[in-house]
PyMOL commands that place a pseudoatom at each C-alpha (Angstrom):
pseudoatom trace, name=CA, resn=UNK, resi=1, chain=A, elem=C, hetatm=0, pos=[124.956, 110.022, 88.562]
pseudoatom trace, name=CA, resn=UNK, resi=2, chain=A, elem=C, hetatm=0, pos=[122.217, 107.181, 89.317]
pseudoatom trace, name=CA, resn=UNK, resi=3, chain=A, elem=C, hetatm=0, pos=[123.000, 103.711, 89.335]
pseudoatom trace, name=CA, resn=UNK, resi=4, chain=A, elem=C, hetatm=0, pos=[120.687, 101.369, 90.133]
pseudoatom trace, name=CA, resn=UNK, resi=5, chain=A, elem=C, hetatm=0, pos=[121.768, 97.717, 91.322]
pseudoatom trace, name=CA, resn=UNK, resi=6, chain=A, elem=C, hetatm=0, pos=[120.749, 95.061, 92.998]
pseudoatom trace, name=CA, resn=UNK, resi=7, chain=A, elem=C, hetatm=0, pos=[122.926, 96.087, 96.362]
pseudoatom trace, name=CA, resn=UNK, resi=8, chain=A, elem=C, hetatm=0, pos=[123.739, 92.441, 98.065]
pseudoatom trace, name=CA, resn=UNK, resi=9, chain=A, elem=C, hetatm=0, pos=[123.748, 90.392, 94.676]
pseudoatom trace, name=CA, resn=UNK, resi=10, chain=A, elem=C, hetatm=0, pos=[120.397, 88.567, 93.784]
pseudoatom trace, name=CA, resn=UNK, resi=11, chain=A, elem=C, hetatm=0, pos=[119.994, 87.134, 96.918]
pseudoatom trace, name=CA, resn=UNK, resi=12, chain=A, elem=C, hetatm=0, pos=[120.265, 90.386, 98.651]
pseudoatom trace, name=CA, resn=UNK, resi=13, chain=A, elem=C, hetatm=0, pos=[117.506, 91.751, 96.232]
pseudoatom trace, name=CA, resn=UNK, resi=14, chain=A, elem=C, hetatm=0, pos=[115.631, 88.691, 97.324]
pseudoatom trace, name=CA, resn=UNK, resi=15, chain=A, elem=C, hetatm=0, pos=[115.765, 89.518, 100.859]
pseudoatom trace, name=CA, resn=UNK, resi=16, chain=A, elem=C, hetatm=0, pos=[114.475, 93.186, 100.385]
pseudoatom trace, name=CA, resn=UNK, resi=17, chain=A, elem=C, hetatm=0, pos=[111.625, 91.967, 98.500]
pseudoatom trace, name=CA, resn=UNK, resi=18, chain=A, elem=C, hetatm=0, pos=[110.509, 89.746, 100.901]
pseudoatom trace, name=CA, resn=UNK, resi=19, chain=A, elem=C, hetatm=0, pos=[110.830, 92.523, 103.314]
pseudoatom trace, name=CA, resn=UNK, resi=20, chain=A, elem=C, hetatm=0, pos=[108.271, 94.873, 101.021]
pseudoatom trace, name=CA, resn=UNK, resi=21, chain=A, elem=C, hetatm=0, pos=[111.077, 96.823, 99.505]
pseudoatom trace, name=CA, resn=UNK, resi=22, chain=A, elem=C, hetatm=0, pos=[111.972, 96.895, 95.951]
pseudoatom trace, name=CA, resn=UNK, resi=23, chain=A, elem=C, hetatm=0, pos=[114.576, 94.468, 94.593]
pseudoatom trace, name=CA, resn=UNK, resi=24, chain=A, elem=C, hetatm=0, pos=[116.747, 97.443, 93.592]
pseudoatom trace, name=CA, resn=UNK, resi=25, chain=A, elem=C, hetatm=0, pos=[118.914, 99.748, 94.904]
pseudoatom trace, name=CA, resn=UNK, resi=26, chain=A, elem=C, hetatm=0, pos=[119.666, 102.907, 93.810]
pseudoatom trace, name=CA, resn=UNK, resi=27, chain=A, elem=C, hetatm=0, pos=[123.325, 104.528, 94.484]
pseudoatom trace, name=CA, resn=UNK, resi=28, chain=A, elem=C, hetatm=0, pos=[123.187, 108.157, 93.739]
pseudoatom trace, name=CA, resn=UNK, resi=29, chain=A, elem=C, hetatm=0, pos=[126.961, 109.694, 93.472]
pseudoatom trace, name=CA, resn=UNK, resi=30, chain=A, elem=C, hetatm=0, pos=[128.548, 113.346, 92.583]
pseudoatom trace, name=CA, resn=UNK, resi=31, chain=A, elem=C, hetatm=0, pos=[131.404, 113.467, 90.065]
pseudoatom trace, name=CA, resn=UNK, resi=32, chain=A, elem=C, hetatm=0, pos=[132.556, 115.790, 92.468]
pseudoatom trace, name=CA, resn=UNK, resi=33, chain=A, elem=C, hetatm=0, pos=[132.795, 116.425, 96.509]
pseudoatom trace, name=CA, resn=UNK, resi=34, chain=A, elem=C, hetatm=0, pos=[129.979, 118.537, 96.504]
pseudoatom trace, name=CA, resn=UNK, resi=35, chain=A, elem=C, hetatm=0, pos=[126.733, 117.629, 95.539]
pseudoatom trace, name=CA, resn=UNK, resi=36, chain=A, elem=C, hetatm=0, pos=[123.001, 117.731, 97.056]
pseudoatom trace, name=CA, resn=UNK, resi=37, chain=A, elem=C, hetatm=0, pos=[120.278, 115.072, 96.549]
pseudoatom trace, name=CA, resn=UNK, resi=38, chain=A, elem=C, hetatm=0, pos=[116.509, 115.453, 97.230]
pseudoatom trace, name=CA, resn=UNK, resi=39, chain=A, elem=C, hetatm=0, pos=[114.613, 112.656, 98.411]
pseudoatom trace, name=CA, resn=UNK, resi=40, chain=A, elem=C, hetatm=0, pos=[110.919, 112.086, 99.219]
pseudoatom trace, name=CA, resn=UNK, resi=41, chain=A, elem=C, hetatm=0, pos=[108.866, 109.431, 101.347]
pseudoatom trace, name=CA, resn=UNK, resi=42, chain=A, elem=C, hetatm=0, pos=[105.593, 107.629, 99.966]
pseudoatom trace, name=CA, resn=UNK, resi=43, chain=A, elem=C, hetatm=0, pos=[103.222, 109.019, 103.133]
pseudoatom trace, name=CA, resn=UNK, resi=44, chain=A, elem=C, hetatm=0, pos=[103.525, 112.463, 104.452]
pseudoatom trace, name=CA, resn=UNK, resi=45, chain=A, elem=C, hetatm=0, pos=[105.358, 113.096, 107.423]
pseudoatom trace, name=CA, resn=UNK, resi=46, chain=A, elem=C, hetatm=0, pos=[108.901, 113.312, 108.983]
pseudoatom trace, name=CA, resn=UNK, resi=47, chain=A, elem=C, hetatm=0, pos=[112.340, 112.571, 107.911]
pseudoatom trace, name=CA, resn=UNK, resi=48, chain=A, elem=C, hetatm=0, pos=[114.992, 111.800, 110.809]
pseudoatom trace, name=CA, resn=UNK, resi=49, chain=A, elem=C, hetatm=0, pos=[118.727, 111.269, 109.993]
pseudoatom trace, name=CA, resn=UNK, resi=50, chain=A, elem=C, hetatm=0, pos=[119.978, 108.453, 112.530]
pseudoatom trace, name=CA, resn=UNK, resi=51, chain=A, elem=C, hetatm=0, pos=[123.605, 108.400, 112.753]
pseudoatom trace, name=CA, resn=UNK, resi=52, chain=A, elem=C, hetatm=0, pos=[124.944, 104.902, 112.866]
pseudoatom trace, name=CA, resn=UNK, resi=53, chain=A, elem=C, hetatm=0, pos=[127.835, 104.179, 115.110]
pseudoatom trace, name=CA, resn=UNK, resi=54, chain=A, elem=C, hetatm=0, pos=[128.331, 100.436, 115.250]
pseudoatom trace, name=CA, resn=UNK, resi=55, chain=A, elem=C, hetatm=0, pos=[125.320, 99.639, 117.178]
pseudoatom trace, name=CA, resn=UNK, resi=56, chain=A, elem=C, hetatm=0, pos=[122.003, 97.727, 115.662]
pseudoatom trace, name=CA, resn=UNK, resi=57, chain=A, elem=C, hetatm=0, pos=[119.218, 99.334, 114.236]
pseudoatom trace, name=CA, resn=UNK, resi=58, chain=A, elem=C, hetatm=0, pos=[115.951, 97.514, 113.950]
pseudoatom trace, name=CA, resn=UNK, resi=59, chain=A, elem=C, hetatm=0, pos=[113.913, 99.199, 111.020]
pseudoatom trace, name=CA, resn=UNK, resi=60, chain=A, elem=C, hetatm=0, pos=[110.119, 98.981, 109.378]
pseudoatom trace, name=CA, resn=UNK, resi=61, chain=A, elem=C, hetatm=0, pos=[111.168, 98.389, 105.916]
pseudoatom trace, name=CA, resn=UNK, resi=62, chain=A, elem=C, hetatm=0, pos=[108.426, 101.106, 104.974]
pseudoatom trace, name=CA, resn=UNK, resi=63, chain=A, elem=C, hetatm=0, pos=[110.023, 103.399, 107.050]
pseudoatom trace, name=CA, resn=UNK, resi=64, chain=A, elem=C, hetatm=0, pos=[113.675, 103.283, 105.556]
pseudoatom trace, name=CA, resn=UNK, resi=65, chain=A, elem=C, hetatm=0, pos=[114.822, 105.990, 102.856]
pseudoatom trace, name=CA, resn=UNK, resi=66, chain=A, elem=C, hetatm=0, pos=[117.935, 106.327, 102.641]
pseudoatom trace, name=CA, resn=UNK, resi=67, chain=A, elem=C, hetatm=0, pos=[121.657, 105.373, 104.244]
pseudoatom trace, name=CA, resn=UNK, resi=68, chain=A, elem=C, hetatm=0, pos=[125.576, 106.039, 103.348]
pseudoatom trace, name=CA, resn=UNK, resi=69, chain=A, elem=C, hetatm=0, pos=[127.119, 103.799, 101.458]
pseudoatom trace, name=CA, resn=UNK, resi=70, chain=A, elem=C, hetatm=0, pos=[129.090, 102.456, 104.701]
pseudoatom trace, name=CA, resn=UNK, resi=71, chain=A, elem=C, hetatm=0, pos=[125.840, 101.407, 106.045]
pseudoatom trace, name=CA, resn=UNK, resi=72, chain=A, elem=C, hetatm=0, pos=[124.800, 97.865, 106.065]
pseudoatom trace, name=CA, resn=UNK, resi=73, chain=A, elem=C, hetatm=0, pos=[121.110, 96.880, 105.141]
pseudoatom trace, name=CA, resn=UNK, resi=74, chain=A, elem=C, hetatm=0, pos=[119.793, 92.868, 105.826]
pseudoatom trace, name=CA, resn=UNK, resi=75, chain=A, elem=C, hetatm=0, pos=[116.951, 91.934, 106.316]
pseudoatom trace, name=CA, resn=UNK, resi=76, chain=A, elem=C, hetatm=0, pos=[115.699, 90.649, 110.148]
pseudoatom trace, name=CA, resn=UNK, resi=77, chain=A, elem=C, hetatm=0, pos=[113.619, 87.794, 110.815]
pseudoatom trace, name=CA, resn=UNK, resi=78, chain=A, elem=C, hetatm=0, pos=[111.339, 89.387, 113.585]
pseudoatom trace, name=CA, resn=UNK, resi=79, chain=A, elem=C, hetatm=0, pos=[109.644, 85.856, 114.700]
pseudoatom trace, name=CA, resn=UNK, resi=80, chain=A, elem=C, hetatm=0, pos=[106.385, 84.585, 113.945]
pseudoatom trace, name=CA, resn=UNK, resi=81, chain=A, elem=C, hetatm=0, pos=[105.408, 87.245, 117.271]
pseudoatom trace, name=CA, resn=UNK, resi=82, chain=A, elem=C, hetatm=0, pos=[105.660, 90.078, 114.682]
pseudoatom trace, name=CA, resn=UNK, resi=83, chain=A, elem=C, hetatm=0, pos=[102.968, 88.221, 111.741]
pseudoatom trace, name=CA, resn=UNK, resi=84, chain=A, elem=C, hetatm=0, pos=[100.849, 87.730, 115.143]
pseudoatom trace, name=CA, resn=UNK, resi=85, chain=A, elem=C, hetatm=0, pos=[100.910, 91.587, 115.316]
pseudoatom trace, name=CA, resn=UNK, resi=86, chain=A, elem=C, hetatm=0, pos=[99.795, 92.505, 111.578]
pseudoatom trace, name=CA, resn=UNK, resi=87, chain=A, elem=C, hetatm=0, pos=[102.659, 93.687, 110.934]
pseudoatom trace, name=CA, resn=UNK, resi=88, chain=A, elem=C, hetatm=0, pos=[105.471, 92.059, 108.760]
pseudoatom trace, name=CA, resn=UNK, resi=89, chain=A, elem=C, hetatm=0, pos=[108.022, 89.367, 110.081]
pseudoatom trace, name=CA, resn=UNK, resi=90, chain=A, elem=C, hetatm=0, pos=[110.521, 91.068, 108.058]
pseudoatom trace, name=CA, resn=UNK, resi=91, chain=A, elem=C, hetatm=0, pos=[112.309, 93.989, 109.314]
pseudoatom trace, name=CA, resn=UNK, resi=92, chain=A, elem=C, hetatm=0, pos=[115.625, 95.524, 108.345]
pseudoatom trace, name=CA, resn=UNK, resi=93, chain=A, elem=C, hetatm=0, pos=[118.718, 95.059, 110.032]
pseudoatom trace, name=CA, resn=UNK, resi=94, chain=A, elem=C, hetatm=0, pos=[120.655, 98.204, 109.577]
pseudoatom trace, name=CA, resn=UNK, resi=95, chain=A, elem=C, hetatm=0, pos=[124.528, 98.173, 111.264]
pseudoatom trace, name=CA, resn=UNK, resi=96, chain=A, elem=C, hetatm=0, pos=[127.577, 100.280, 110.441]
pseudoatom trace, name=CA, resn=UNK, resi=97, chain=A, elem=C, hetatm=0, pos=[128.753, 103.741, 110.529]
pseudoatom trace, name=CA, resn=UNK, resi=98, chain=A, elem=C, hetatm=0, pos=[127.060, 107.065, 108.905]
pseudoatom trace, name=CA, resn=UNK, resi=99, chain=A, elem=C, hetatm=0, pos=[123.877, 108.720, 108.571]
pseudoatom trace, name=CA, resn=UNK, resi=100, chain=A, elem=C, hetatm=0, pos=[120.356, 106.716, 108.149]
pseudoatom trace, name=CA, resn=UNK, resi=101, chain=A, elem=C, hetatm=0, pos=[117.321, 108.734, 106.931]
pseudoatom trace, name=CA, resn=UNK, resi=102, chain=A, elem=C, hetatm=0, pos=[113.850, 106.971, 108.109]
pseudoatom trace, name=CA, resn=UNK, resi=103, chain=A, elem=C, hetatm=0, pos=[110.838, 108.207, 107.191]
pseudoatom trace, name=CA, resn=UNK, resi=104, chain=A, elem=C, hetatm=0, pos=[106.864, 108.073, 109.019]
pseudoatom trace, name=CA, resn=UNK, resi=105, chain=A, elem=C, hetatm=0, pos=[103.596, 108.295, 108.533]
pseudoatom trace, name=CA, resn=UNK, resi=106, chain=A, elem=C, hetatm=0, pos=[103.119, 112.000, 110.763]
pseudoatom trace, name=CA, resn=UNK, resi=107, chain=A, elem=C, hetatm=0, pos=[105.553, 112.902, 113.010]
pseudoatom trace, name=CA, resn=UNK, resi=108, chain=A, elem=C, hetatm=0, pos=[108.913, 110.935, 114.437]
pseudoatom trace, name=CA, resn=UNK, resi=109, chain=A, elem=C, hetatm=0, pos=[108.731, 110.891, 118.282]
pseudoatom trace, name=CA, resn=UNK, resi=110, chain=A, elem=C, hetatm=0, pos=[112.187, 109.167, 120.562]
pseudoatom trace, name=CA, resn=UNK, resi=111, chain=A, elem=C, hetatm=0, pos=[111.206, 107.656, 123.404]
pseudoatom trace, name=CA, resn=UNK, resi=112, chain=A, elem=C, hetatm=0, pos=[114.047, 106.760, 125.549]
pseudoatom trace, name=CA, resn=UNK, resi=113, chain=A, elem=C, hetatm=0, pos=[113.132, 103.267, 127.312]
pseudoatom trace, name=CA, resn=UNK, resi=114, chain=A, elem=C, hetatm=0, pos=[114.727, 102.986, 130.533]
pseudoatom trace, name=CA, resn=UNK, resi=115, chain=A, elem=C, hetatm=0, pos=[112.539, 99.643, 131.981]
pseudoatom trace, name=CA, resn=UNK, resi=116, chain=A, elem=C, hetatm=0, pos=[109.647, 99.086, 129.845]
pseudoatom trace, name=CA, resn=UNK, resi=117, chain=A, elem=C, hetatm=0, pos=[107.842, 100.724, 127.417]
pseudoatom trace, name=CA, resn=UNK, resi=118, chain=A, elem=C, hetatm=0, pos=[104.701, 99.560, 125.391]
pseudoatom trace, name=CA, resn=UNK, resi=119, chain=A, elem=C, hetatm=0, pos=[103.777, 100.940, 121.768]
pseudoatom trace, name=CA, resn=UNK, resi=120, chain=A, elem=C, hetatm=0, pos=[100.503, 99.587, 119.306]
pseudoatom trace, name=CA, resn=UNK, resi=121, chain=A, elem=C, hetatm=0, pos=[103.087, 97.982, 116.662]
pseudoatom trace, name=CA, resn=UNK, resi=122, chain=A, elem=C, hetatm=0, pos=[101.698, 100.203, 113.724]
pseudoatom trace, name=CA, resn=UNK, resi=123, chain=A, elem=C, hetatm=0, pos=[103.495, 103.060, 115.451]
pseudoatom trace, name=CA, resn=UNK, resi=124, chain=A, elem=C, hetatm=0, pos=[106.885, 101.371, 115.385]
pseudoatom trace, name=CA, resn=UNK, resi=125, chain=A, elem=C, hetatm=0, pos=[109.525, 103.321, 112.947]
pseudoatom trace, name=CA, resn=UNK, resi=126, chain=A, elem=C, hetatm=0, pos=[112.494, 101.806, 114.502]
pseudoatom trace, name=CA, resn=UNK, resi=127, chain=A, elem=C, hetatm=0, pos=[114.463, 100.717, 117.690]
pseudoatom trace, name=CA, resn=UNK, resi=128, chain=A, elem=C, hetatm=0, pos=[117.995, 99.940, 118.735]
pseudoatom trace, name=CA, resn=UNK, resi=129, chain=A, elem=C, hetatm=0, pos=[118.341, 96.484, 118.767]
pseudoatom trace, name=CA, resn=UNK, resi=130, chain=A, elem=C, hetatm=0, pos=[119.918, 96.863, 122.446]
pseudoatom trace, name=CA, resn=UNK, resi=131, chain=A, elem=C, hetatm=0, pos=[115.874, 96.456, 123.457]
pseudoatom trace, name=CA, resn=UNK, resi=132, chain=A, elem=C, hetatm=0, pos=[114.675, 93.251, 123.856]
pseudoatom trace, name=CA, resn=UNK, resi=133, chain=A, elem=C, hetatm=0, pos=[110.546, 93.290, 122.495]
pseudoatom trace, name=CA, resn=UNK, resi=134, chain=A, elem=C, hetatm=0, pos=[107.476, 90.723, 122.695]
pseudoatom trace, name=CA, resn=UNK, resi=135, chain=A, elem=C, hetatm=0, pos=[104.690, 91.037, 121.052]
pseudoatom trace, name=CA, resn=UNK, resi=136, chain=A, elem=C, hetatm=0, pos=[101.153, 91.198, 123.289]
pseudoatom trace, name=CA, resn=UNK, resi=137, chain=A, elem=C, hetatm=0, pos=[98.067, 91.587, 122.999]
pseudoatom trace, name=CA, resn=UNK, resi=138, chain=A, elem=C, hetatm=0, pos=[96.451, 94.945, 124.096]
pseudoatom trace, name=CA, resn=UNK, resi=139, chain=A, elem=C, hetatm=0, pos=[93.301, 93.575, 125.871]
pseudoatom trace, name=CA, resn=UNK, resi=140, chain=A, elem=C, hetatm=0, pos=[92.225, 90.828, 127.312]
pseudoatom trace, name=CA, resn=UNK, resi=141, chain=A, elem=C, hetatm=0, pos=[91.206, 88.344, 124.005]
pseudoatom trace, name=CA, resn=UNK, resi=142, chain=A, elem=C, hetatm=0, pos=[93.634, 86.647, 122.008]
pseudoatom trace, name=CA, resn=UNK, resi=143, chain=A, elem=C, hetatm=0, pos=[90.211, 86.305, 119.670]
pseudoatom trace, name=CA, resn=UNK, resi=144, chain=A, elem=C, hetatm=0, pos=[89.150, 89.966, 119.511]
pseudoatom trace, name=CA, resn=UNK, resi=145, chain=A, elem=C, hetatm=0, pos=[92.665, 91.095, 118.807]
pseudoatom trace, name=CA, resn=UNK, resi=146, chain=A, elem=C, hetatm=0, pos=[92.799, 88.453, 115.863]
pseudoatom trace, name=CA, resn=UNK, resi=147, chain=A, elem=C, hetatm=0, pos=[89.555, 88.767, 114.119]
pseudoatom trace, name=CA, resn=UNK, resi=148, chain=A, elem=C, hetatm=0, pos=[90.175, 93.107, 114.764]
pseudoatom trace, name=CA, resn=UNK, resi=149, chain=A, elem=C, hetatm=0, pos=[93.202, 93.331, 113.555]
pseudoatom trace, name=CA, resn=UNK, resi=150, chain=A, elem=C, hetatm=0, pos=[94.142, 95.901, 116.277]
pseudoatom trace, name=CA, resn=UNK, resi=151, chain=A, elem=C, hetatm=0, pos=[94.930, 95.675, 119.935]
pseudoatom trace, name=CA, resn=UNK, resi=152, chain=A, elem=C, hetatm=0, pos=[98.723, 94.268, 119.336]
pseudoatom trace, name=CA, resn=UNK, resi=153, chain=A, elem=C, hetatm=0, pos=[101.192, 95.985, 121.181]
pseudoatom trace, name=CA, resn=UNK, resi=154, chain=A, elem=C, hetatm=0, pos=[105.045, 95.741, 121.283]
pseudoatom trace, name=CA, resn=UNK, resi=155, chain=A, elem=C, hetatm=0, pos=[106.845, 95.646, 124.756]
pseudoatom trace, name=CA, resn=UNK, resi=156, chain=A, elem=C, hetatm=0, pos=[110.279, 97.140, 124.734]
pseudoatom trace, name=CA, resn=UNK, resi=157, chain=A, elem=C, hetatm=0, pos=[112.451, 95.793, 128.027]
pseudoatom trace, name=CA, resn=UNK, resi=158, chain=A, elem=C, hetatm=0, pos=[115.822, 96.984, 128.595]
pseudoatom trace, name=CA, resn=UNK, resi=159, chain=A, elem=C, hetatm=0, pos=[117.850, 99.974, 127.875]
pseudoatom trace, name=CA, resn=UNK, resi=160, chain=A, elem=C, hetatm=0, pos=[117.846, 102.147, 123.699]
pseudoatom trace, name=CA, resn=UNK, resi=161, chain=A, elem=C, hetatm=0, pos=[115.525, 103.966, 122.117]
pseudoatom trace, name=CA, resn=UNK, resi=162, chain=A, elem=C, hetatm=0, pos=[112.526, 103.565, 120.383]
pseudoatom trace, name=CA, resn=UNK, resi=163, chain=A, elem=C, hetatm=0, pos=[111.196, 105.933, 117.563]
pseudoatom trace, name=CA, resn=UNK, resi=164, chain=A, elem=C, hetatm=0, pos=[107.446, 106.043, 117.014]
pseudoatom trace, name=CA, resn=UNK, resi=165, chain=A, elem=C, hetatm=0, pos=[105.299, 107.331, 114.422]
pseudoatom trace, name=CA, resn=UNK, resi=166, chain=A, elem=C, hetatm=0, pos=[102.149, 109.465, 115.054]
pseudoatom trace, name=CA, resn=UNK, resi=167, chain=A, elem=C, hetatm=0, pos=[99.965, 107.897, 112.628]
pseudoatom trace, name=CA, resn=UNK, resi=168, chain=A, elem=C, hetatm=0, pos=[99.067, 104.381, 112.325]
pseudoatom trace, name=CA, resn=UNK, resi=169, chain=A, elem=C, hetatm=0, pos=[98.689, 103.946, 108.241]
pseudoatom trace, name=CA, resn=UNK, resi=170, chain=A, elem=C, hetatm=0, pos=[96.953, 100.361, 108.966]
pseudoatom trace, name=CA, resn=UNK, resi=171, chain=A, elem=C, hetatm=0, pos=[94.449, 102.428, 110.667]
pseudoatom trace, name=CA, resn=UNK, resi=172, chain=A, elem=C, hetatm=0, pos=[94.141, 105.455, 108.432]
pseudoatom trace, name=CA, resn=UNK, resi=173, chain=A, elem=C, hetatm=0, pos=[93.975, 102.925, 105.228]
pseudoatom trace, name=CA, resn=UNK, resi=174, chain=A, elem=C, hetatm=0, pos=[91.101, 100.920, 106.545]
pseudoatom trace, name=CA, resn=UNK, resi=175, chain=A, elem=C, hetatm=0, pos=[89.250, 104.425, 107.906]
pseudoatom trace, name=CA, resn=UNK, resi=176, chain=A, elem=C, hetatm=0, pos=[89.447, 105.746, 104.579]
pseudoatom trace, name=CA, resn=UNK, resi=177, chain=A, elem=C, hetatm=0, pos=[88.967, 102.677, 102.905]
pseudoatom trace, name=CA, resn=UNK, resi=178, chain=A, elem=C, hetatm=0, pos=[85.330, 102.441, 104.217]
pseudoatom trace, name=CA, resn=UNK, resi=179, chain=A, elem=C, hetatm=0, pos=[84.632, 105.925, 103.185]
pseudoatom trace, name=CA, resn=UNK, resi=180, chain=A, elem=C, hetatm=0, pos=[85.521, 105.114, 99.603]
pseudoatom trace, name=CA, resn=UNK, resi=181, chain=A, elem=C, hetatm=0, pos=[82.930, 103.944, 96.994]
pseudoatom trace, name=CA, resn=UNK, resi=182, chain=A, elem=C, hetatm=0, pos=[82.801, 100.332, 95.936]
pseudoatom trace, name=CA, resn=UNK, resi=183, chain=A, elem=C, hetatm=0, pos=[84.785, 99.855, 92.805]
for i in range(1, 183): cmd.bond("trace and resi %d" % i, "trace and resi %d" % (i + 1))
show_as sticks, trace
zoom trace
C-alpha cells in the first residue's frame, strides 16, 4: 500500500522543502512480510544502499531516495560556506539504523579520507558527518570563482568517508543548456 504523509508534521514538510525535496513523504508497506518495491532516480546513474548504524550521514537532498522507516531524515544547516559554493545550504541529516538508498548523477565512487581530501562540491553525494569540511575556493580568485560559478571545492579533514558522484549536473545543465535553442 502507498501512503503519502507529510513525515515530521508540517514543519517537517517545511524543512524538506526548503531543502529542494518535496513536502511529502511517501511510506510504501506490504500487507504481508514479503514484498518488493521498485524505485527510480530523476538523473541516470547509480543507486548505493548505505547501511545506517548510529553514526551521521550528511546527504545532497537530490541525492536521497529512499530509507527504512527506522531512519531519521532532518534537514542540516550546512553554513553560509555551502551557498558560497553554489550549492544549497540545506543538506539532510540522516541518523539511525537500516538501509539508505542515495542516488547520483553517473557513477557512486567511496573515497576513504584518512587526512585530507578535496572534491569540486557538485560531486558531493554524501559524507559521514565524522569529517569535518570547509568550503574553498579552487584557484586563486575569490572573483573568478564567484562570477564562474565553478572552482569551489570542499575540503574533508579527519577520519569517514566521502561518496562522490562522476558527473557534475551543474556542469552538464549549463553545457547543454547553451546548446539548446532560445525559447
Amino acid at each position: 500500500t502507498l501512503r503519502q504523509g507529510k513525515g515530521g508534521g508540517i514543519m517537517g514538510g517545511f524543512k524538506r522543502m526548503l531543502g529542494g525535496e518535496s513536502l511529502f513523504l511517501s511510506v510504501f508497506r506490504s500487507p504481508s512480510s514479503d514484498g518488493e518495491i521498485y524505485l527510480a532516480p530523476k538523473l541516470m546513474g547509480d543507486i548505493l544502499v548505505y547501511e545506517m548504524k548510529g553514526q551521521e550521514l550528511v546527504v545532497q537532498a537530490a541525492s536521497y531516495l529512499a530509507s527504512a522507516s527506522n531512519v531519521d531524515l532532518d534537514l542540516g544547516f550546512q553554513g553560509l560556506k555551502s551557498l558560497f559554493s553554489g550549492e544549497s545550504i540545506f543538506w539532510l541529516s540522516i541518523t539511525g539504523y537500516g538501509p539508505v538508498i542515495l542516488t547520483s548523477f553517473g557513477g557512486i565512487y567511496e573515497i576513504e579520507v584518512n587526512g585530507e581530501y578535496i572534491v569540486d562540491t557538485g560531486h558531493i553525494v554524501a559524507f559521514e558527518r565524522s569529517l569535518d569540511f570547509k568550503i574553498s575556493k579552487a584557484n586563486s580568485s575569490w572573483l573568478g570563482a564567484f562570477l564562474g560559478g565553478e572552482g569551489f571545492v570542499c575540503r574533508f579533514h579527519g577520519f569517514g568517508k566521502v561518496y562522490c558522484q562522476t558527473h557534475n549536473p551543474g556542469s552538464f545543465g549549463y553545457t547543454v543548456g547553451s546548446q539548446l535553442p532560445p525559447r
